[in-house]
C-alpha positions as CSV (number, residue, x, y, z in Angstrom):
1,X,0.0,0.0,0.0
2,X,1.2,3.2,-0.7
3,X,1.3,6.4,1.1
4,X,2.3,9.4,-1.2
5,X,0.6,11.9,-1.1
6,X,-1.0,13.5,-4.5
7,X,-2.8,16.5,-5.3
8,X,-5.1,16.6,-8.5
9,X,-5.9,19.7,-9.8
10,X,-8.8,19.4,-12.3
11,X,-11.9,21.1,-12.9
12,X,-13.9,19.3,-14.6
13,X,-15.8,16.8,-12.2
14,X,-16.0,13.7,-14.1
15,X,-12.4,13.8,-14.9
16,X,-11.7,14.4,-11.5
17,X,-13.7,11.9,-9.9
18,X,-12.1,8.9,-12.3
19,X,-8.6,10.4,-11.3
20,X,-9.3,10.9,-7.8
21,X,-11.1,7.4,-7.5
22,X,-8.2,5.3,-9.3
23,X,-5.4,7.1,-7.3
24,X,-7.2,6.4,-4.2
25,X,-7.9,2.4,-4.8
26,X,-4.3,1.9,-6.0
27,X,-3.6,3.6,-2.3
28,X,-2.4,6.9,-2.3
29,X,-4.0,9.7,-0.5
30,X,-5.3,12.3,-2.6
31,X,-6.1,16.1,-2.5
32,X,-7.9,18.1,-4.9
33,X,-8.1,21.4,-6.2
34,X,-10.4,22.8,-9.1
35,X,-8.6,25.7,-9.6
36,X,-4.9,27.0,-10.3
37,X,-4.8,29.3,-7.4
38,X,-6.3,26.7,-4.9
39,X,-3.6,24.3,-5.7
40,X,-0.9,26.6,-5.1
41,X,-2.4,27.4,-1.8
42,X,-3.1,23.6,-0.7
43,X,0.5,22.9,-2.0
44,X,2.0,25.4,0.3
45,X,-0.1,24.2,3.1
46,X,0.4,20.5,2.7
47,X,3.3,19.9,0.4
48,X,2.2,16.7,-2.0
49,X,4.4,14.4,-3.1
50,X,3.4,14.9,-6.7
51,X,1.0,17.3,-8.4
52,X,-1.0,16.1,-12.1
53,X,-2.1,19.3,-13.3
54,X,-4.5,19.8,-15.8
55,X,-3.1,23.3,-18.2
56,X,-6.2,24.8,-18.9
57,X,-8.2,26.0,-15.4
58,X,-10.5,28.5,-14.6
59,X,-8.6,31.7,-13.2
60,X,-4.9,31.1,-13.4
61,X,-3.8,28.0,-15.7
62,X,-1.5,25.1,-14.9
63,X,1.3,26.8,-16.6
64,X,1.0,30.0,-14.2
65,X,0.2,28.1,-11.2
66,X,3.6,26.1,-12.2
67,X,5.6,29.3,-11.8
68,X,3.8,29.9,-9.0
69,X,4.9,26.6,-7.2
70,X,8.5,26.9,-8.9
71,X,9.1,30.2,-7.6
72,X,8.4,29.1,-3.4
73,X,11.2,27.0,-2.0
74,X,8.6,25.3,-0.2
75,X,7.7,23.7,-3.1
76,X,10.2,24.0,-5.8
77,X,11.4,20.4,-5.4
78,X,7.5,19.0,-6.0
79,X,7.1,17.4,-9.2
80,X,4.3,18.3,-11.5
81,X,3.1,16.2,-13.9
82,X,1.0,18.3,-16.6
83,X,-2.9,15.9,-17.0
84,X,-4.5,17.5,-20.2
85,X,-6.0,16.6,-23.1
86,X,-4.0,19.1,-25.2
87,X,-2.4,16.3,-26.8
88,X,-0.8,18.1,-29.7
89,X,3.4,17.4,-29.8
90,X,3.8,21.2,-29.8
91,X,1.5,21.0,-26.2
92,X,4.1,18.5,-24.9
93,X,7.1,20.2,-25.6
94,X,5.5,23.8,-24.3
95,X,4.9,22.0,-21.0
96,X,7.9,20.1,-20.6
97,X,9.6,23.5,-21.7
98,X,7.7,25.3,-18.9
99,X,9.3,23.3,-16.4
100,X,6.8,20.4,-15.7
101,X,8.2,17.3,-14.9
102,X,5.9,15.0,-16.9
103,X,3.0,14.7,-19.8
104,X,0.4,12.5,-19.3
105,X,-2.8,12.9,-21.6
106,X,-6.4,12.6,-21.3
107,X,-8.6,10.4,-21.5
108,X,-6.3,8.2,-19.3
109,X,-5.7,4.5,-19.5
110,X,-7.1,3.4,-16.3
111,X,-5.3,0.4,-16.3
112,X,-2.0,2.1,-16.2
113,X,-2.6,5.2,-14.5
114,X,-1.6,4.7,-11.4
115,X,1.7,2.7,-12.1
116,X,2.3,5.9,-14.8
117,X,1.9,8.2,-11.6
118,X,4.2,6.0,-9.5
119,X,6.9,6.2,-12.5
120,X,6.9,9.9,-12.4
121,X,7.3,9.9,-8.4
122,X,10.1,7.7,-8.5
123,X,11.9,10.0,-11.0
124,X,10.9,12.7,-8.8
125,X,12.5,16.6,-9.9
């Protein structure tokens, strides 16, 4: 059983349910936030082991709210995975150029979700 901690930040409510649900039978403990500015603020607070981020959220976006998190030393050294379905080649590359630590696309494969997740925490920052 696992106990890392991971914070989903997703707004639509389907798509964070499934995610939410998966993580949480495959063991981890998992926070959520529906927009960019509350997951900076839980992250501050609580300090995940791993953030999946979906890019395009009401108020700030993933790509903001990764500067955000980048810029405290609190938690610079979390890695965030960007969750989206912008599945474009050029969408990878912006985000991996932006400084997130992963890519993983939507619709997910719930088969290999949570082992995907467990890959990018084992590679950590």
């Amino acid at each position: 059983m696992s106990t890392e901690r991971v914070l989903v930040v997703e707004d639509n409510d389907k798509n964070l349910k499934l995610t939410r649900d998966l993580l949480e039978y495959a063991g981890f403990t998992v926070a959520v936030a529906t927009t960019g500015e509350d997951a900076v603020a839980q992250a501050e607070v609580t300090v995940p082991d791993i953030i999946l981020m979906d890019l395009q959220l009401p108020g700030i976006d993933g790509h903001e709210a990764l500067a955000r998190l980048r810029a405290n030393p609190d938690t610079r050294q979390v890695p965030v995975v960007a969750l989206t379905a912008s599945a474009m080649p050029m969408d990878r590359e912006r985000a991996l150029s932006a400084g997130f630590d992963g890519f993983l696309e939507k619709p997910i494969n719930v088969r290999t979700f949570p082992e995907q997740v467990r890959t990018h925490l084992r590679n950590g920052r």
